[in-house]
C-alpha positions as CSV (number, residue, x, y, z in Angstrom):
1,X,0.0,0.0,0.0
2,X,1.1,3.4,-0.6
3,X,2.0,5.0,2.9
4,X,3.9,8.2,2.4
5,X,4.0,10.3,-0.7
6,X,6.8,13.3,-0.8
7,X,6.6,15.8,-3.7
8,X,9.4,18.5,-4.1
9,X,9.2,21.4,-7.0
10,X,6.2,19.5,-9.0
11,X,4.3,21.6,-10.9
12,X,3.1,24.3,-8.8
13,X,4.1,21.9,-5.7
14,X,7.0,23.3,-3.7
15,X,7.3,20.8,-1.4
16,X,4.4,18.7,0.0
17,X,4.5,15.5,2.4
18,X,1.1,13.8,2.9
19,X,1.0,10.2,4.6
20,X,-2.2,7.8,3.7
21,X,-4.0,5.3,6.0
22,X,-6.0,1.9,4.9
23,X,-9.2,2.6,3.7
24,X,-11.3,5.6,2.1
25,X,-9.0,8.8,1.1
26,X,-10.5,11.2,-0.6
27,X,-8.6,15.1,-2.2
28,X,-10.8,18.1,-2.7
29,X,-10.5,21.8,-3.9
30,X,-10.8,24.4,-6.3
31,X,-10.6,23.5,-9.6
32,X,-7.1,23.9,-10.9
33,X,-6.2,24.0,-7.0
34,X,-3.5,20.9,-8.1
35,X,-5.3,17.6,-7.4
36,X,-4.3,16.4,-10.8
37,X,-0.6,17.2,-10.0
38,X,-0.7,14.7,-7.0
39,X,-2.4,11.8,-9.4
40,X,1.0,13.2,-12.1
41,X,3.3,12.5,-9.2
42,X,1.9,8.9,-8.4
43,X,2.1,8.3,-12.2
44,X,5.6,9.1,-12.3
45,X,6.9,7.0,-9.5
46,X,5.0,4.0,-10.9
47,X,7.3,4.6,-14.8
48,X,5.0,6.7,-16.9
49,X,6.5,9.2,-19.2
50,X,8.1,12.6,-17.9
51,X,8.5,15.6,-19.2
52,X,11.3,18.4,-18.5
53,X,7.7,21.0,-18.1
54,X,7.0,19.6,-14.9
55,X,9.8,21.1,-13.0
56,X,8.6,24.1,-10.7
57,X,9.8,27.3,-12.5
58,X,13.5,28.2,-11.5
59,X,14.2,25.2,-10.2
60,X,17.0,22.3,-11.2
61,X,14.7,19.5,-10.6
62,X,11.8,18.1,-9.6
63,X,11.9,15.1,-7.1
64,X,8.7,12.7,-5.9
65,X,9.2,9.9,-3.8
66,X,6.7,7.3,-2.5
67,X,7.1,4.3,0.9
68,X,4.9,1.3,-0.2
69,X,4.7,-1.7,2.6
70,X,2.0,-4.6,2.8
71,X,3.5,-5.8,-0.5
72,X,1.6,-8.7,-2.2
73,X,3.7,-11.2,-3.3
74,X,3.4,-10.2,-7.4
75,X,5.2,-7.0,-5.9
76,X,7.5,-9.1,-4.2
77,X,8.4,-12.0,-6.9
78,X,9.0,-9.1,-8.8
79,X,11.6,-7.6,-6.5
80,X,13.5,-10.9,-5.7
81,X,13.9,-11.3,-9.6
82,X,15.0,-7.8,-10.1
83,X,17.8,-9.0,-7.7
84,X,16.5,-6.2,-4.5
85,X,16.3,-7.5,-0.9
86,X,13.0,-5.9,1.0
87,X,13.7,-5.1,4.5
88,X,10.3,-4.3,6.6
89,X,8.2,-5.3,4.0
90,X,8.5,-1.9,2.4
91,X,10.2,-0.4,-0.5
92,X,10.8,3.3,-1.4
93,X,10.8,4.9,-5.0
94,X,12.5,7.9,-6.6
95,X,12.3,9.4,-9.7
96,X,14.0,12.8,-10.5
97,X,13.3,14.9,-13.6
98,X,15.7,18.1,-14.9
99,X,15.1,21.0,-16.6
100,X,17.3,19.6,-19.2
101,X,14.5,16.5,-19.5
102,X,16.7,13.8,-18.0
103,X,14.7,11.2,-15.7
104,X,16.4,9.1,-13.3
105,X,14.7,6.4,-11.3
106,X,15.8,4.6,-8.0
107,X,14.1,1.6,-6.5
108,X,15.6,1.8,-2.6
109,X,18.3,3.3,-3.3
110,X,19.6,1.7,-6.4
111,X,18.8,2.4,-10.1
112,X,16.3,0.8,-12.1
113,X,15.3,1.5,-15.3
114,X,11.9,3.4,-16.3
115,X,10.7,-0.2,-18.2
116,X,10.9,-2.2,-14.8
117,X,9.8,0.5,-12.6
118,X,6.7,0.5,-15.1
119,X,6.4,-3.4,-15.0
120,X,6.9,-3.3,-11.3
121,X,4.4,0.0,-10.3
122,X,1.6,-2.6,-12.5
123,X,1.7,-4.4,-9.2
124,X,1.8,-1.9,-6.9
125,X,-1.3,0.9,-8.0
126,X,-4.3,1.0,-10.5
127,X,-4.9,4.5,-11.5
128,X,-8.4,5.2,-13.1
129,X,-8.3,8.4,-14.6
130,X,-11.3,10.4,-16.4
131,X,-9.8,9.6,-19.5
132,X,-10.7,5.5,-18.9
133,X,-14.4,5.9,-19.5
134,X,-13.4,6.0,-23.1
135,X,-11.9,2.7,-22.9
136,X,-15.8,1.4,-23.1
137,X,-16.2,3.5,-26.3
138,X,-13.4,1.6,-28.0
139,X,-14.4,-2.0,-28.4
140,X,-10.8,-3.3,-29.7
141,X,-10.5,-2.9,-25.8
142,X,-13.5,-5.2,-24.8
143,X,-11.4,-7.7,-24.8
144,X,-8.9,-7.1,-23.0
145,X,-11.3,-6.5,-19.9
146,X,-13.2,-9.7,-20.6
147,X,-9.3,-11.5,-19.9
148,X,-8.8,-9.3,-16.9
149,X,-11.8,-10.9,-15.6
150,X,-10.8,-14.5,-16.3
151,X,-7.7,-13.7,-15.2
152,X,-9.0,-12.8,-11.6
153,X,-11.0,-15.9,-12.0
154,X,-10.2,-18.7,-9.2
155,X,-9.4,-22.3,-9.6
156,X,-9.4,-21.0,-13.7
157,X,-6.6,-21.5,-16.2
158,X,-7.5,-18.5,-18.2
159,X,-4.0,-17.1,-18.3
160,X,-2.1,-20.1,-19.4
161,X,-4.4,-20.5,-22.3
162,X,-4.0,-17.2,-23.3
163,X,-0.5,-16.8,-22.7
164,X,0.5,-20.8,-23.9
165,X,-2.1,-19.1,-27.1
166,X,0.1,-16.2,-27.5
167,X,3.4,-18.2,-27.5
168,X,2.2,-20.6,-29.9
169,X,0.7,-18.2,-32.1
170,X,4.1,-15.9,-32.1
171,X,5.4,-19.1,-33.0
172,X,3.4,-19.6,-35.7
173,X,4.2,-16.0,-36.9
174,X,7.8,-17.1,-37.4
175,X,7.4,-20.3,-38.6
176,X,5.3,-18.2,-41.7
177,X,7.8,-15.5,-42.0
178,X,10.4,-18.1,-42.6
179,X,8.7,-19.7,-45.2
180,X,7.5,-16.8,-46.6
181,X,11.1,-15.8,-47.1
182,X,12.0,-19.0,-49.0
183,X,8.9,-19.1,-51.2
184,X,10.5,-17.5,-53.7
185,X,9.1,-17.3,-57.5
186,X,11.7,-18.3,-59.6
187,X,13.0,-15.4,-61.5
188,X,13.4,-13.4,-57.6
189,X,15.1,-16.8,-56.4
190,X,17.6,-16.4,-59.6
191,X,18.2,-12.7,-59.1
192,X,18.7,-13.4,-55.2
193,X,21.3,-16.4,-55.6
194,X,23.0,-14.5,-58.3
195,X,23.9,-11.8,-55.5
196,X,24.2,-13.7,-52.9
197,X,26.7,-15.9,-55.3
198,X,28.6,-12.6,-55.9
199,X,28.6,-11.3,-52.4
200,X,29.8,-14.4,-51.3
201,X,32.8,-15.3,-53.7
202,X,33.9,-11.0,-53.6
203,X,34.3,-11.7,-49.9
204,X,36.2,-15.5,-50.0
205,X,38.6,-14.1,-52.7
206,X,39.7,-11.6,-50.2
207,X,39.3,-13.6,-47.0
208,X,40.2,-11.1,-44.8
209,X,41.0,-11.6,-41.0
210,X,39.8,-9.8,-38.1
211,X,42.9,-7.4,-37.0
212,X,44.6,-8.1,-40.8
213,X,43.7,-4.4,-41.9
214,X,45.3,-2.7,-38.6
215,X,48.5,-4.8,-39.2
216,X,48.7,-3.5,-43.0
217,X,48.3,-0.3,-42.1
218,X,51.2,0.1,-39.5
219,X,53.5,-2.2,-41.9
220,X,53.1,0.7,-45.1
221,X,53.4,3.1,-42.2
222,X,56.9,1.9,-41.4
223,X,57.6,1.8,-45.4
224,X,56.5,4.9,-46.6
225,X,59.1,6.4,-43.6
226,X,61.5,3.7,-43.7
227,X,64.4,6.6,-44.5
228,X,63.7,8.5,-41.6
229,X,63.6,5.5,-39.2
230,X,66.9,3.9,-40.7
231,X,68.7,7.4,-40.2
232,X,67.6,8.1,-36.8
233,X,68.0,4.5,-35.5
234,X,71.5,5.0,-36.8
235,X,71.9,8.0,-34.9
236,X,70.8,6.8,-32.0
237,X,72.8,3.2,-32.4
238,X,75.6,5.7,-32.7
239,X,75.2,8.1,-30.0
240,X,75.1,4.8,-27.8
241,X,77.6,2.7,-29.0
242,X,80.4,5.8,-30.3
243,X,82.3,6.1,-34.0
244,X,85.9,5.3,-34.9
245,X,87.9,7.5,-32.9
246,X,84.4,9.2,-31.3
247,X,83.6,7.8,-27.7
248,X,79.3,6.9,-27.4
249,X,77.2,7.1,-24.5
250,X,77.9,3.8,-23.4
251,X,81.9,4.0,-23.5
252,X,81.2,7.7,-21.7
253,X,79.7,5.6,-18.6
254,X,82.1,3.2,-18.8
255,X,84.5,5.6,-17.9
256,X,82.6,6.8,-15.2
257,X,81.9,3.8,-13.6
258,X,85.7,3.4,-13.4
259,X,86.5,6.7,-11.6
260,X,83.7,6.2,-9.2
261,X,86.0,2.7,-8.7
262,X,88.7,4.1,-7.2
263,X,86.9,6.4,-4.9
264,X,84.7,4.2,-3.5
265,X,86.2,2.9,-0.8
266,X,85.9,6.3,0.5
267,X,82.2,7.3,0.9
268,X,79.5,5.0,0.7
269,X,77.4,7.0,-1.1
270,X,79.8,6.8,-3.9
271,X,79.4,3.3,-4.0
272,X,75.9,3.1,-4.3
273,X,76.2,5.7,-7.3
274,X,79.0,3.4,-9.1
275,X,76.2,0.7,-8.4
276,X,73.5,2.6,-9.9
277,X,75.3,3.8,-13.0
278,X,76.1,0.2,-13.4
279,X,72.8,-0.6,-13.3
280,X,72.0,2.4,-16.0
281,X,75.3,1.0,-18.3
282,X,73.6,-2.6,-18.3
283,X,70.1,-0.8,-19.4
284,X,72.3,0.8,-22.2
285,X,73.7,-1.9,-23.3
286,X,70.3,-3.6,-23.7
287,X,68.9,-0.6,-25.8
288,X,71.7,-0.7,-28.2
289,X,71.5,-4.5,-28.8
290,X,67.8,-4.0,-29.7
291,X,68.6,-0.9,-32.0
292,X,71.0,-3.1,-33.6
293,X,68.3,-5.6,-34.0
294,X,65.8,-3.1,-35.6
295,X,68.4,-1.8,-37.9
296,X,69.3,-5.1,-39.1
297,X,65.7,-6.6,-39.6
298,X,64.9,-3.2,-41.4
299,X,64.2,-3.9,-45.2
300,X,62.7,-1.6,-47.8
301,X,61.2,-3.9,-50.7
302,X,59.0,-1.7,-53.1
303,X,57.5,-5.4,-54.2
304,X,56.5,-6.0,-50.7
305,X,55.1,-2.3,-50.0
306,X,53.1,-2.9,-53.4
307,X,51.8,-5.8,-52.8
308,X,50.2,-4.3,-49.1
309,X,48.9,-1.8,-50.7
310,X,46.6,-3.9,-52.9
311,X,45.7,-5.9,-50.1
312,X,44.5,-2.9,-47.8
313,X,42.6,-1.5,-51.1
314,X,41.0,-5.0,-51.3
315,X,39.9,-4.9,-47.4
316,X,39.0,-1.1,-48.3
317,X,36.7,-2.3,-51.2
318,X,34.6,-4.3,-49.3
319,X,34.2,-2.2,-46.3
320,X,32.6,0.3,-48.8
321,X,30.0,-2.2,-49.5
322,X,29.8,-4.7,-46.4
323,X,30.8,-3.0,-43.6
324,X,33.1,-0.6,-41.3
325,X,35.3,-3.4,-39.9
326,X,36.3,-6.4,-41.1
327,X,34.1,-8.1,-37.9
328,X,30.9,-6.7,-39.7
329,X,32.5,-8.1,-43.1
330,X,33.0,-11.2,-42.0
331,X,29.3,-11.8,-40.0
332,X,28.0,-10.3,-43.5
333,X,29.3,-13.1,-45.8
334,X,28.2,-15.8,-42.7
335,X,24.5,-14.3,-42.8
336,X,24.9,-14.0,-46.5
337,X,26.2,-17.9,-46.9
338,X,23.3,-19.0,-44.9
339,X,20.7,-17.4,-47.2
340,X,22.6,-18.4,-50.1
341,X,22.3,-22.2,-48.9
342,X,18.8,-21.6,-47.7
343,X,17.8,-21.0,-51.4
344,X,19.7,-23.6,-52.8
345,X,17.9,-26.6,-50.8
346,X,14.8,-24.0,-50.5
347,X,12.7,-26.8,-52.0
348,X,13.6,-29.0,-49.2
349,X,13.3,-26.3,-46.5
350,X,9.9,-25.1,-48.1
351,X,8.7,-28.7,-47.7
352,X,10.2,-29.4,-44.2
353,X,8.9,-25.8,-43.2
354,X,5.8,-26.6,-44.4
355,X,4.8,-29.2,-42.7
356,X,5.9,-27.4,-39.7
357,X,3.6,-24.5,-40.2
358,X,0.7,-26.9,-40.6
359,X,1.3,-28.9,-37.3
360,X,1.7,-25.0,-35.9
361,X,-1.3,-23.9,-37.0
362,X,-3.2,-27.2,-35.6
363,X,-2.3,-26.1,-32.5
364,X,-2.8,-22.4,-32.4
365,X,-6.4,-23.4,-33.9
366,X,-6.8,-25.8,-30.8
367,X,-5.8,-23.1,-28.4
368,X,-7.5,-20.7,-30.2
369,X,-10.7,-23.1,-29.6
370,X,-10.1,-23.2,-26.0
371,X,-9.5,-19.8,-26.0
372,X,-13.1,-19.0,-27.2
373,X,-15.1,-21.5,-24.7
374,X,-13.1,-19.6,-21.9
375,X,-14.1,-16.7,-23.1
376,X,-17.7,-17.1,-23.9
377,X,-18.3,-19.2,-20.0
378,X,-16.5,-16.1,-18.2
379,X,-19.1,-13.4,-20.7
380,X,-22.0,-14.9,-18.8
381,X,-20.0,-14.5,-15.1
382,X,-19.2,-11.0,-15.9
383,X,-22.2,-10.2,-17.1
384,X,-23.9,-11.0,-14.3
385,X,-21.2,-9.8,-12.0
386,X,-21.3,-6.6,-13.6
387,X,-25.4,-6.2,-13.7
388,X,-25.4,-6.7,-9.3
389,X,-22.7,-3.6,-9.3
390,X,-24.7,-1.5,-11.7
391,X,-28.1,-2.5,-9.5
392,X,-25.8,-1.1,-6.5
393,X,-25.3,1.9,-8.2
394,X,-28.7,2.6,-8.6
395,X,-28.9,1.3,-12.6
396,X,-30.8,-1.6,-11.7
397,X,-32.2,-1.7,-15.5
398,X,-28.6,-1.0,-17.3
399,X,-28.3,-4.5,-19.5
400,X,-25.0,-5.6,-20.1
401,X,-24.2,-8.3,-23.1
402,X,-20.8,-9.2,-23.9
403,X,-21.3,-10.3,-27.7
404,X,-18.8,-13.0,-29.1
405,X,-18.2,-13.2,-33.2
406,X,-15.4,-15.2,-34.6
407,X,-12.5,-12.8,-36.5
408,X,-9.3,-14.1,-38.1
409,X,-6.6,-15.6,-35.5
410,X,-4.5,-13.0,-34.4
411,X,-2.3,-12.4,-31.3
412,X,-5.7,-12.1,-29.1
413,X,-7.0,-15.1,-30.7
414,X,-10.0,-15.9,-33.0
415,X,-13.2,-13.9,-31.0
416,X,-14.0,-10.1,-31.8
417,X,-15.6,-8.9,-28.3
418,X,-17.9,-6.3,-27.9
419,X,-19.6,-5.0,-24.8
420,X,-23.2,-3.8,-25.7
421,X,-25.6,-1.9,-23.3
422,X,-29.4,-1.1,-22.7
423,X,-29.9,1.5,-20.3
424,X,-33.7,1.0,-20.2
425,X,-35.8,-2.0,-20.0
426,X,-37.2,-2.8,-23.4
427,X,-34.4,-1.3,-25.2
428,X,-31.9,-3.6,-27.4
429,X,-28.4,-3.8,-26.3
430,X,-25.9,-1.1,-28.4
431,X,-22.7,-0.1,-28.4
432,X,-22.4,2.4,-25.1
433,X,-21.4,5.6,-27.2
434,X,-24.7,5.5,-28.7
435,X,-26.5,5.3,-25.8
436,X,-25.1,6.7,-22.8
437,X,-24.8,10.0,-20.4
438,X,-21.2,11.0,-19.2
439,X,-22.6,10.3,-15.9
440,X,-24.0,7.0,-16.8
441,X,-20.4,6.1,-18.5
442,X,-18.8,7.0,-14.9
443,X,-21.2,4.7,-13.3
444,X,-20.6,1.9,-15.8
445,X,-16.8,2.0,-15.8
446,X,-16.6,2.0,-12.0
447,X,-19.0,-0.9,-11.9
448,X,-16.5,-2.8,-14.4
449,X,-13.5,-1.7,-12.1
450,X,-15.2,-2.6,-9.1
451,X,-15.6,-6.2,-10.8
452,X,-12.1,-6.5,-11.7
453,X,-10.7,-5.1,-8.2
454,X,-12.6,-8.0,-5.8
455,X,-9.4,-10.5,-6.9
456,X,-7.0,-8.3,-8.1
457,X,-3.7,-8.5,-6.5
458,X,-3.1,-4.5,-6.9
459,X,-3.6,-3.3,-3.2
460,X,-4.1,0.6,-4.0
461,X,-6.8,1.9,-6.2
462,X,-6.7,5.9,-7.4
463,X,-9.7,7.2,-9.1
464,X,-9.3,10.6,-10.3
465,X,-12.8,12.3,-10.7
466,X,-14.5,9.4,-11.2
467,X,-17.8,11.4,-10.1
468,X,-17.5,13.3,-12.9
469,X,-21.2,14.0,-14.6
470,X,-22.8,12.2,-11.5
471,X,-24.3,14.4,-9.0
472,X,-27.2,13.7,-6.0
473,X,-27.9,9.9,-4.9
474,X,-26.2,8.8,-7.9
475,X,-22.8,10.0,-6.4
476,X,-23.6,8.6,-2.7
477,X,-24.2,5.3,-4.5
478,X,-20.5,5.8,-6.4
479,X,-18.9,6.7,-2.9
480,X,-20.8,3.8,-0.9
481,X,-19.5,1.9,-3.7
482,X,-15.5,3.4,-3.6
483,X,-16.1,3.1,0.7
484,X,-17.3,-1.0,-0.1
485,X,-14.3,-1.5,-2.0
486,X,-11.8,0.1,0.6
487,X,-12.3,-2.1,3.0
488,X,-10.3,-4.7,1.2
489,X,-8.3,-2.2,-0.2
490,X,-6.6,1.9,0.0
491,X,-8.7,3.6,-2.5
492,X,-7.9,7.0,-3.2
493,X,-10.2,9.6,-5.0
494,X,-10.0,12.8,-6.1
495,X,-13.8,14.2,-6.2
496,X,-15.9,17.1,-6.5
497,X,-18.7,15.6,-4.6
498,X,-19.6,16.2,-1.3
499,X,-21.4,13.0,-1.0
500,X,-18.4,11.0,-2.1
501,X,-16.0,13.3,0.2
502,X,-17.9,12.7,3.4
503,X,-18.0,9.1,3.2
504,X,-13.9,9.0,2.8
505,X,-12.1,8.2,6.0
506,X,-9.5,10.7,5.7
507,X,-9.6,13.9,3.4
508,X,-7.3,16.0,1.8
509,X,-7.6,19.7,0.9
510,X,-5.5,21.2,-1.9
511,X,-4.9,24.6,-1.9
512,X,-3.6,27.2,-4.5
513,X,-2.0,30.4,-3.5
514,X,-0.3,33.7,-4.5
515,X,2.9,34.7,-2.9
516,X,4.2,37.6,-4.7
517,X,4.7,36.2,-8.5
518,X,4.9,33.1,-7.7
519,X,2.3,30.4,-7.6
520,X,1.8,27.7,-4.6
521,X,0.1,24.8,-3.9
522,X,-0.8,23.2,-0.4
523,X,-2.0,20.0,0.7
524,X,-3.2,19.6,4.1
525,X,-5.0,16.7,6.4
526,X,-8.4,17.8,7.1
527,X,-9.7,17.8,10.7
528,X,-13.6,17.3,11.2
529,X,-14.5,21.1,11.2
530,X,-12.4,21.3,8.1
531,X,-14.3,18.7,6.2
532,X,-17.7,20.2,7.9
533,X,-16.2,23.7,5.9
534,X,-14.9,22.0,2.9
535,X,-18.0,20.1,2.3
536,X,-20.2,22.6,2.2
537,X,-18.5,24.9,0.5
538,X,-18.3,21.7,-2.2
539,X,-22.4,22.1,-1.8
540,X,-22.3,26.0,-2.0
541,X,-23.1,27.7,-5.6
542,X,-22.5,31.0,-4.0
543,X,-21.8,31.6,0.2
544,X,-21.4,29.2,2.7
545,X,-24.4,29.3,5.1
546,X,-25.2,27.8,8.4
547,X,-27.6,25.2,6.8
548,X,-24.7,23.7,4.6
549,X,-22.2,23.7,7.2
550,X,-25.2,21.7,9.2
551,X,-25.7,19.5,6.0
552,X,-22.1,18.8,5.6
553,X,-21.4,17.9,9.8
554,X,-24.6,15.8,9.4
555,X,-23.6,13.7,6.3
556,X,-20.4,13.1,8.1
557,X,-21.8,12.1,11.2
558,X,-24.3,9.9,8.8
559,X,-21.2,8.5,6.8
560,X,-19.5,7.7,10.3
561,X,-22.7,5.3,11.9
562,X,-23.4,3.7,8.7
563,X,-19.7,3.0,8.5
């Protein structure tokens, strides 16, 4: 469960700390006060996209963190593969985001990247904005909630059908791909091999090796300045070793280390200088030796230097067409070899592949069968499922009929699913855009959500304005409903309705304020005569009278005893 959220130069957030309990939260204010920032905040420490826009004017960076404990054990799997040890049963989550649009993420201290915090914050949070309700208007999404459901399902195997369905079909995908590729009509099957054939024999006439290039390439370097390296390693040999009558560096030290000889005896320190030019003449004499080495194994052979030169322009060549390095040459003529031999027993392969692709699609059409019985026993669950929620929230004549029509196999299977609704007795079932209020959609969705949320392992529910058309004893029946579901798990809400509001357990308030030229937003734990206020001024079109602020304590003392 989410148990402290902390929000630092967000938006028009300066810095905000608010810490939830179990059950029934609810955030009120103004509109535009902030209350979508906090559901922004939320978002981004569960991995959803950010944006360098967020950060609070004249700031570096914007910082929310967020202490989850009670973790269910998806959370927990999760964390054990992702290699992180939970201590207290609780884990903390950062995300930072810079003016300059960088994001970084940290997962109790460590880094994690934005595509596991995203897989991981799944488990942890379902956020139900307004913009879900459209979800029902698109029916390519039916589906998708009709496997939620059987997924939640108990002593079902829903999810390995679909997911053993999905892997087979993938499968499948490949398997067709592949012989797609070698199903060649003749004349492209001649034009390919006749490349390939090219390709192939270009790169085995050169038969370049992997560091050959980088050799050639310091061996011209050394001829095209073989003078230069002859005449100054013959200066240097030389200076070291001396000429005719003219003494070199290392008859100089020779010397040396002779008068230092006969003093020795004298000082010590003299002696361990002898000793150390000794140690310099035997270093010398090593040096020239290898000089003499270098000058005698240097040759200049124009043949030679030609000769390298056509084999670097031959490596050069086919760089130009196969690759920067001679590693990308060489995995191009290996992919290249194996197409070219793919073609040439393609009639084999096309056979072999085919019968492949026919045992395949046996058993993505079994699964797909499977698939489709699953589906159409768990229609008749939800439907009725969802028809006792809708009765709760006072639709008791809303008719809900999940229609199943056979499509082409595809990744979701072989069913179209459409959700179709009559909102009065009598009426045939249509597609919900045709037929239904925004405050009727609210209704719906929650009642779908509710549904889902009885077996779902996510432990904290946000629903941001889902009130939104609803008004009267429709909304006390969407906050007796959001109070029902809290008691198995931490709902929060944001609301403009004073009936969902004072059935919450807690309440938050959040503020916007001038302060000079700047802009600030508060967020503050309501006592009882700051709900009693906040309540009715939710109520009030114009003032706050004494009759609201005795509605508002009485719907809170209601909310408490029916509690």
């Amino acid at each position: 469960m989410l148990r402290e959220l902390y929000v630092e130069n967000l938006a028009v957030i300066e810095k905000a700390t608010i810490r939830f309990l179990d059950g029934f939260t609810v955030f009120t204010g103004e509109t535009g006060a902030g209350k979508s920032i906090l559901i922004d905040a939320i978002n981004l420490v569960l991995g959803q996209r950010s944006n360098k826009e967020v950060v609070r004017t004249g700031t570096d960076k914007a910082v929310v963190s967020a202490l989850f404990s009670h973790l269910n054990c998806h959370v927990l799997q999760k964390l054990s593969d992702y290699g992180y040890e939970v201590e207290n049963d609780e884990i903390v989550i950062t995300r930072e985001i810079s003016t300059e649009g960088k994001s970084i993420a940290r997962l109790m201290g460590r880094p994690i990247t934005v595509s596991l915090l995203r897989e991981l914050g799944a488990d942890l949070v379902t956020v139900h904005g307004q913009h879900d309700n459209q979800i029902l208007l698109t029916q390519e999404r039916h589906i998708d909630i009709l496997d939620s459901y059987a997924d939640n399902q108990p002593f079902e195997q829903s999810t390995d059908i679909l997911t053993r369905y999905q892997q087979e079909y993938d499968q499948f995908t490949k398997l067709k791909r592949q012989y797609q590729k070698v199903n060649l009509d003749e004349q492209q099957k001649a034009r390919k091999l006749d490349l390939l054939t090219y390709q192939v024999e270009e790169i085995e006439a050169v038969n370049p090796k992997v560091g050959e290039d980088e050799q050639i390439e310091q061996s011209l370097n050394m001829m095209r300045n073989a003078q230069k390296i002859s005449e100054n390693l013959s200066a240097a040999y030389r200076a070291l070793s001396g000429q005719e009558e003219v003494l070199g560096s290392y008859d100089l030290t020779n010397q040396a280390i002779g008068l230092l000889d006969e003093i020795a005896d004298y000082n010590q320190n003299i002696q361990k200088v002898e000793e150390q030019l000794e140690t310099v003449r035997y270093e010398m004499e090593e040096v020239t030796e290898k000089i003499s080495d270098f000058l005698e194994s240097l040759e200049y052979d124009p043949a030679v230097k030609e000769q390298l030169e056509q084999r670097f322009d031959e490596i050069h060549q086919l760089k130009r067409k196969y690759g920067n390095t001679i590693e990308e040459i060489v995995n191009y003529y290996q992919n290249a070899k194996s197409e070219l031999q793919q073609i040439q027993r393609s009639d084999q392969l096309q056979e072999e592949l085919l019968e492949q692709l026919n045992q395949q699609k046996a058993v993505v059409v079994k699964l797909g069968k499977e698939l489709s019985q699953m589906r159409q026993k768990t229609a008749r669950r939800f439907e009725q499922a969802v028809s006792q929620e809708l009765a709760f929230l006072d639709m008791p004549n809303v008719v809900l009929k999940v229609e199943i029509e056979k499509a082409k196999y595809g990744i979701k299977g072989c069913d179209v699913v459409a959700f179709l609704f009559s909102t009065n007795l009598g009426e045939t079932p249509k597609p919900l855009g045709k037929i239904a209020s925004g405050g009727e959609l609210s209704r719906i969705m929650l009642a779908i959500k509710s549904v889902l949320a009885q077996k779902d392992a996510v432990d904290t529910l946000i629903f941001d304005e889902i009130d939104t058309g609803v008004s009267g004893k429709s909304a006390q029946k969407i906050g007796k409903k959001l109070k029902s579901v809290s008691t198995v798990r931490q709902v929060l809400c944001v609301t403009h309705s004073a009936q969902i509001a004072a059935l919450a357990d807690e309440q938050f308030l959040i503020s916007k304020q001038t302060q000079g030229e700047r802009t600030y937003t508060n967020v503050m734990s309501l006592d009882t005569d700051g709900r009693i206020w906040e309540i009715a001024r939710i109520m009030a079109t114009d003032q706050i009278t004494d009759l609201m602020l005795q509605n508002a304590r009485e719907m809170l003392i209601a909310a408490k005893n029916n509690g």
